[in-house]
Structure formats: structure tokens, C-alpha cells
C-alpha positions as CSV (number, residue, x, y, z in Angstrom):
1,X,231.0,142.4,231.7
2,X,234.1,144.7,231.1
3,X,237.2,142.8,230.5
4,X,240.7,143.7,230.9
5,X,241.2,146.0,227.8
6,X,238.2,147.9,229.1
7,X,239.2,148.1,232.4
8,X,242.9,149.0,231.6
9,X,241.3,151.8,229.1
10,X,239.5,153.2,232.3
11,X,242.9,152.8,234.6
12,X,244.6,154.8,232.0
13,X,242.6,157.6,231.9
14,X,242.2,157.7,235.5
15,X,246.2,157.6,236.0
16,X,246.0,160.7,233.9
17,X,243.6,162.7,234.7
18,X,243.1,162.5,238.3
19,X,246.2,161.6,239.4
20,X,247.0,164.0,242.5
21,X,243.9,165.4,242.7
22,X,242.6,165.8,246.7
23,X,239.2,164.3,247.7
24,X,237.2,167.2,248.7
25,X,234.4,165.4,249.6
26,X,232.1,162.6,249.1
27,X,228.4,161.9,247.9
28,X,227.4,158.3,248.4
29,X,223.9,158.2,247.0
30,X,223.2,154.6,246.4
31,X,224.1,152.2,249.9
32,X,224.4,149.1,247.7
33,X,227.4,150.7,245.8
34,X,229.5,150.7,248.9
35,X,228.4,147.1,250.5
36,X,231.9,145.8,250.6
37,X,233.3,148.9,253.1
38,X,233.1,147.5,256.2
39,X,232.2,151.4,257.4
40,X,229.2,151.8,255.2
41,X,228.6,154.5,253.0
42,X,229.7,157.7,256.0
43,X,233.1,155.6,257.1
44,X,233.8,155.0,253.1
45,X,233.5,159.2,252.8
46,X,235.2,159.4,256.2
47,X,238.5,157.5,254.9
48,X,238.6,159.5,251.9
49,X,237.9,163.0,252.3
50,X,241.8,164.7,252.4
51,X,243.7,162.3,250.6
52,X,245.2,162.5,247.3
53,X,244.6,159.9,244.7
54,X,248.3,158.9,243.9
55,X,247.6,157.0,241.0
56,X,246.1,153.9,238.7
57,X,246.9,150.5,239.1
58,X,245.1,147.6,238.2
59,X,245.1,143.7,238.3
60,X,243.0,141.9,236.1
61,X,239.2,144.1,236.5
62,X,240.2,145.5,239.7
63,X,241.2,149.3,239.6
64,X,242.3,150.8,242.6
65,X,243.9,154.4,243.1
66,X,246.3,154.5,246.2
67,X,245.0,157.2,248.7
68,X,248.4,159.3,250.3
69,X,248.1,161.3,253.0
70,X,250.1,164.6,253.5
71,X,253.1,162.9,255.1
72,X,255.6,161.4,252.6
73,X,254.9,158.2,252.6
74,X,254.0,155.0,250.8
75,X,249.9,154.8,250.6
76,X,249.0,152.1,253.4
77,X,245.1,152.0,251.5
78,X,243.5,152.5,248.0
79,X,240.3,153.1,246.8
80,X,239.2,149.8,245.3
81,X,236.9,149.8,242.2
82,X,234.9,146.7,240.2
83,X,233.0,147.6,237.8
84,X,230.8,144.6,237.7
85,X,228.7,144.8,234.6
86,X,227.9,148.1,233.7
87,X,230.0,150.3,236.2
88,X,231.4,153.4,234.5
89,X,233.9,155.9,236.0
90,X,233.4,159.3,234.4
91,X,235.9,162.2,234.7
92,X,233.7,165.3,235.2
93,X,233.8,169.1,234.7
94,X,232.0,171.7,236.6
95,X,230.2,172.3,233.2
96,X,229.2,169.0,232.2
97,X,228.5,167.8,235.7
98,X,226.4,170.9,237.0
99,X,223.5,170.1,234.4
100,X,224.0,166.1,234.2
101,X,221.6,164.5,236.5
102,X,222.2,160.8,235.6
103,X,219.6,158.4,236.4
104,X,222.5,155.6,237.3
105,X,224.7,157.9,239.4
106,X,225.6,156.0,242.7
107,X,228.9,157.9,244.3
108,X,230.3,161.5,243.8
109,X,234.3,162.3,244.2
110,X,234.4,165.9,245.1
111,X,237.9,166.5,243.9
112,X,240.3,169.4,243.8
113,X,244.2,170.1,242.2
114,X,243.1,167.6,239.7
115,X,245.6,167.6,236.7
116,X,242.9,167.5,233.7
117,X,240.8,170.5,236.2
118,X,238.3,168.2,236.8
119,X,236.2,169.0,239.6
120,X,233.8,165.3,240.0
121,X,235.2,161.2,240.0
122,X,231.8,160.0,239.2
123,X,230.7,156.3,239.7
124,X,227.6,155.1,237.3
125,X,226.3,151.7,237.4
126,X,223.0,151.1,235.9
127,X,222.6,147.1,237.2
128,X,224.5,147.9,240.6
129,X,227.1,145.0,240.5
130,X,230.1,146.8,240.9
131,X,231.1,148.6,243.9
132,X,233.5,150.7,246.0
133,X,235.6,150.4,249.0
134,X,238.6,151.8,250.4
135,X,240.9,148.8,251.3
136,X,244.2,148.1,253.5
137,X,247.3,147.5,250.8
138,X,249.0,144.1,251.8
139,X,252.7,143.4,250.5
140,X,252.8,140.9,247.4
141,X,254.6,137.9,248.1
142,X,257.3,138.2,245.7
143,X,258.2,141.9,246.3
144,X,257.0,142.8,242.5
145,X,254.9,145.1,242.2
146,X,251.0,144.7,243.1
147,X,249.6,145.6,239.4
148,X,249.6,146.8,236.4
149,X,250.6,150.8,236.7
150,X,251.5,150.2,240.2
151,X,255.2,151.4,241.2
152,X,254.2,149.5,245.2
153,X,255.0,146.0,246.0
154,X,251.6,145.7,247.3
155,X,248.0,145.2,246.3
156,X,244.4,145.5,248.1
157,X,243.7,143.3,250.4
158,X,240.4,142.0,248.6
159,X,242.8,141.4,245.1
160,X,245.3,139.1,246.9
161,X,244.2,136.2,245.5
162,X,243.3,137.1,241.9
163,X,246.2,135.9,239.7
164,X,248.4,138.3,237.6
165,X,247.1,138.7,234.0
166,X,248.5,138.6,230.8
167,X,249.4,142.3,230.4
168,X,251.6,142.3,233.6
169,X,255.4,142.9,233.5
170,X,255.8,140.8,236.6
171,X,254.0,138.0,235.4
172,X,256.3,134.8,235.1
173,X,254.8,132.4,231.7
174,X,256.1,129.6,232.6
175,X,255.0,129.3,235.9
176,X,251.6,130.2,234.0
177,X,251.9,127.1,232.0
178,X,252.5,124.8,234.0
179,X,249.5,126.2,236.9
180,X,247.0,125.9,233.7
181,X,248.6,122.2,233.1
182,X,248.2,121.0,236.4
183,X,244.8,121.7,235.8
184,X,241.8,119.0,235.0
185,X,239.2,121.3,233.3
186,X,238.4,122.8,229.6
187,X,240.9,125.5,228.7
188,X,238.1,128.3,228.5
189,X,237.2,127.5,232.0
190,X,241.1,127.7,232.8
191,X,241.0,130.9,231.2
192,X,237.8,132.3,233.2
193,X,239.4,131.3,236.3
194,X,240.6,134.7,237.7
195,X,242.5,132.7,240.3
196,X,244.7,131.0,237.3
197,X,245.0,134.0,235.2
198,X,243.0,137.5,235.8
199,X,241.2,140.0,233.2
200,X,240.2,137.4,230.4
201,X,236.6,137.2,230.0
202,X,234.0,135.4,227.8
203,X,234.4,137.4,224.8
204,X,238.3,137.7,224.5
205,X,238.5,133.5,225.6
206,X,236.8,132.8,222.6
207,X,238.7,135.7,220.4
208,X,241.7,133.7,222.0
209,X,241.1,130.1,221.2
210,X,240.0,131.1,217.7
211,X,243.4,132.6,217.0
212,X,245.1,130.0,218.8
213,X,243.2,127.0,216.8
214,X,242.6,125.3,220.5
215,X,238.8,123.9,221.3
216,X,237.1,125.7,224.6
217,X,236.5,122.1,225.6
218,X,240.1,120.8,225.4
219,X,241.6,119.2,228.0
220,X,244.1,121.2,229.6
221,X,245.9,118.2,231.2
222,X,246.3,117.2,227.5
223,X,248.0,120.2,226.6
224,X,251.6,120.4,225.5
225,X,253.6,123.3,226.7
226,X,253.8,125.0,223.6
227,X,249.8,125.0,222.6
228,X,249.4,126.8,226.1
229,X,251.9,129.6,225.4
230,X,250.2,129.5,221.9
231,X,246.8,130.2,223.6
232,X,248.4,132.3,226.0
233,X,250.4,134.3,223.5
234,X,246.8,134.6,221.4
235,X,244.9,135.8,224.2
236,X,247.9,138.4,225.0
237,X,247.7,139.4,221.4
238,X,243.7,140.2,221.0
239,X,244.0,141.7,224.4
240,X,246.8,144.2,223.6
241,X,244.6,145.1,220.1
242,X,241.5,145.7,221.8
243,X,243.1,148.1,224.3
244,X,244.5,150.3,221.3
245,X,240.8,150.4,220.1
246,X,239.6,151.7,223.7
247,X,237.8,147.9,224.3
248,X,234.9,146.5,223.2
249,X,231.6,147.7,223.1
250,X,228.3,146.5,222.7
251,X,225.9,148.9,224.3
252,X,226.2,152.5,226.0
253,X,227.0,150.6,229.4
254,X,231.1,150.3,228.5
255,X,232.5,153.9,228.2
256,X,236.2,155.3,229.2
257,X,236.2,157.8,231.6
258,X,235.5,160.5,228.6
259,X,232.2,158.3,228.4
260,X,233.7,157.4,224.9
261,X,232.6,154.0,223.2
262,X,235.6,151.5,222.5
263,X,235.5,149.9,219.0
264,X,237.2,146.4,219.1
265,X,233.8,144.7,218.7
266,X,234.2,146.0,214.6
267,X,237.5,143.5,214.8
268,X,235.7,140.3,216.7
269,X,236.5,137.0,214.6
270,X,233.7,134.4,215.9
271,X,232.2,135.9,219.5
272,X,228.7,136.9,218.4
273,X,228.6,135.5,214.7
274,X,226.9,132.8,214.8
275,X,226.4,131.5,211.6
276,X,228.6,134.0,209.8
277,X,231.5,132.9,207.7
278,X,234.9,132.0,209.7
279,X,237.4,135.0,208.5
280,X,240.1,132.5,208.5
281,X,238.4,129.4,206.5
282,X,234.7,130.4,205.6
283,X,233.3,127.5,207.4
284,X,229.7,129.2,209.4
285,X,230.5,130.1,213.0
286,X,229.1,127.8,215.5
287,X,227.5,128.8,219.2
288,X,227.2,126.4,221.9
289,X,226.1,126.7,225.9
290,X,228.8,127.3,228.2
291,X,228.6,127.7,232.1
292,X,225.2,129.7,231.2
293,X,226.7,131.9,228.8
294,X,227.7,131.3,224.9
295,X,231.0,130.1,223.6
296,X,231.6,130.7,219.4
297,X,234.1,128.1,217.2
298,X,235.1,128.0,214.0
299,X,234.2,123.8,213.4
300,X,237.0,123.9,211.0
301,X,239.9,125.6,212.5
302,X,238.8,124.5,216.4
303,X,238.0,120.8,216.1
304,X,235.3,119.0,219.0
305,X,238.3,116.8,220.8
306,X,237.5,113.2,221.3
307,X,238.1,113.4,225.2
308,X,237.6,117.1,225.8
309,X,236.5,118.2,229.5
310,X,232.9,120.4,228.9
């Protein structure tokens, strides 16, 4: 599933290239895509044809592009993107677009004034998990603003409750550190916890705790304050060099909005190694089940703890 590098990736080339442009009209061609608008697929094209996309925010893997009207003033709604596991938003030209009939393509932006002369927002999702949905903008409860890229002290109304992530100015650590504290779980599942913390996924967790020398399993009621904002500072840290790499990828599904391949997966320490050497200490790269998925340690740097939380 795209994680925050990938989404941000995809928020930053929407912020530029479509940012202004004027929905023309809408093709909704797969119902499912649009299952949480409570319109259905004509009142999702309804609310969007005539408003302008005034730009690309996101929090954690949520993107949503506020939609302004012709009146001056602040959005009230936004169109709200997850990208599930394989959702891709692709940037299209009347060229490109006119012969490419993709097999996966569930929802059409007709747009117009768009900065990069694009004429098409496409929305491509092979296993259909992610979605679309135009959503009311509630105020955020500390008057910061609602995301990352987001000038508005507000935030869709489904994203409310998803915590800020690591990236975000307005994020306050310490308050972090002590939410993740107060916790009785493993620290991977602390870190999974989109509530808690939002955007960090399977493969950056373990990137994380690698750096950070921390087990998955450790107890996070156990934790000192400082080995939290070490963890914290290590999953900051792979984050913010897999987003200069364009995010990580692993199969054609993940592409920016150019439908260009990110590259981070070249610089991944332990996720998917198993019994390769540890780049810090040599020691073979271990895999073990976690919540029906795969968590990778160094059994060296990462030691089992005696009372760890699994």
C-alpha cells in the first residue's frame, strides 16, 4: 500500500500541475470507486463540475484538493482521494489520453485552465480499494492548518480523526511522545496506528526501527522519552529520503502522477531481505509474521526484548 512518501510524491505533483484548473466534467465509470459519496457516482459529478481545484493538501495517505467556487471565498469542500493499494492519479494530455484506453480506469476529470495544459485528472486502480468523494471541510481543532500543503485551518470531514504525521509543520513531538507512551502495545503497531501518528506504513516501520535500533515488539509503555523521539526522528528521516527518490516501488501499481516509478526500494536496509546481510553489522536479516503481514530485523542491532508486547 502507498505510504506517505508516495502519497506526498502524488500531492506534489497534483499541487503543480492542476492547481486552478476548472472541472469540466466528469466520467465515473466504475460505481465502486465512488462508494463513500453519499450522492453516488451522478451527485459526486454533480458537486464537481464548475469548480476549480485550489490546491494539494494531504494528511498522512489522504490527498484532498479543495474545490472553490467563483465567489472569493475559502473552499467549504474538497475532493477527497485514498489510494488504497494500487490507486494511481495520472495527469493526462489530450495526446496521451486520446489513445490510452486503460484497462484499470475508474473516474475521468475533464479539466480546463490547467497550469501544466493538461486536459484529463485520471483515477486508476487496478484492485479497487481506493476511492473518491467530495467531502464537507470541518475546522481543526487547534486553528493549524488541516495538512500538509494546506494554507486552511480545516480538513475533510472523513480525515478528522487520522493523526498528524511526521512530515507536518504543525505537528507538536512531544505531545507525540507521550500519546505513543501512554500506549500498551508493540511500537510497530503504535506506529501503524493512523490514529497515533498517520502515513507510516509496513515498509517504512520496519526501515524505522532498523535505524533506530528499537525491536517491532517492544513495549512502548517501556519506552524512555528519548528512544521514542529516536524512533520517531528515524522514521522522519527514511521518510524524508524516500520522498526525494519519488517513493518506493515494487511493481507498476505505485506511479506519480507522470506515471513515473519511485526508486527508494534500491536504498531499503532489512524490509524484504530476508536472509541478506544486515548493512549495518552483517548479521542475516530475519522475517517474522506480523498482524498477517511480514516484519524484517536485524537480530543483532534489534534485540527480541524479554517482555515485548507481540
Amino acid at each position: 500500500m502507498p505510504e506517505l512518501p508516495e502519497v506526498e510524491t502524488v500531492r506534489d505533483g497534483l499541487d503543480r500541475l492542476v492547481t486552478g484548473a476548472v472541472v469540466r466534467d466528469v466520467e465515473v465509470f466504475r460505481d465502486y470507486s465512488v462508494r463513500r459519496h453519499d450522492g453516488g457516482p451522478a451527485g459526486f459529478a454533480d458537486q464537481l463540475r464548475g469548480r476549480r481545484l485550489a490546491g494539494a493538501a494531504r494528511r498522512g495517505k489522504y490527498l484532498w484538493l479543495p474545490l472553490a467556487d467563483a465567489a472569493p471565498a475559502d473552499p467549504a469542500a474538497a475532493l477527497l482521494a485514498h489510494l488504497g493499494m494500487s490507486g494511481q492519479l495520472l495527469v493526462r494530455d489530450p495526446a496521451v489520453a486520446g489513445e490510452w484506453a486503460h484497462p484499470h480506469l475508474r473516474v475521468r476529470l475533464h479539466l480546463l485552465d490547467a497550469p501544466s495544459g493538461a486536459h484529463y485528472l485520471d483515477f486508476v486502480d487496478q484492485r479497487t480499494f481506493g476511492h473518491l468523494s467530495v467531502a464537507d471541510l470541518v475546522p481543526t481543532p487547534d486553528g493549524a492548518p488541516g495538512g500538509f500543503g494546506s494554507p486552511l485551518a480545516a480538513v475533510p470531514e472523513p480525515v478528522a480523526h487520522i493523526g498528524r504525521d511526521l512530515l507536518d509543520p504543525a505537528l507538536d513531538r512531544d505531545v507525540l511522545v507521550e500519546r505513543v507512551r501512554r500506549r500498551r502495545t508493540g511500537i510497530k503497531r503504535a506506529l501503524l496506528d493512523q490514529t497515533v501518528t498517520s502515513g507510516v506504513g509496513n515498509i517504512y516501520a520496519d526501515e524505522a526501527l532498523w535505524r533506530a535500533r528499537v525491536h517491532f515488539a517492544r513495549a512502548t509503555d517501556t519506552m524512555t522519552r528519548p528512544v521514542v523521539h529516536r524512533v520517531l526522528d528515524a522514521a522522519t528521516e527514511v521518510m524524508t529520503e524516500a520522498l526525494v527518490q519519488g517513493g518506493t516501488s515494487f511493481d507498476a501499481l505505485y506511479v506519480n502522477v507522470n506515471g513515473e516509478s519511485g526508486y527508494f526500494s534500491r536504498s531499503l536496509a532489512v524490509y524484504g531481505r530476508l536472509g541478506e546481510a544486515c548493512p549495518r553489522c552483517a548479521t542475516p536479516v530475519r522475517r517474522d509474521e506480523f498482524m498477517n503481514r511480514s516484519s524484517f530485523t536485524c537480530p543483532r542491532c534489534q534485540p527480541r526484548p524479554r517482555n515485548g508486547r507481540w
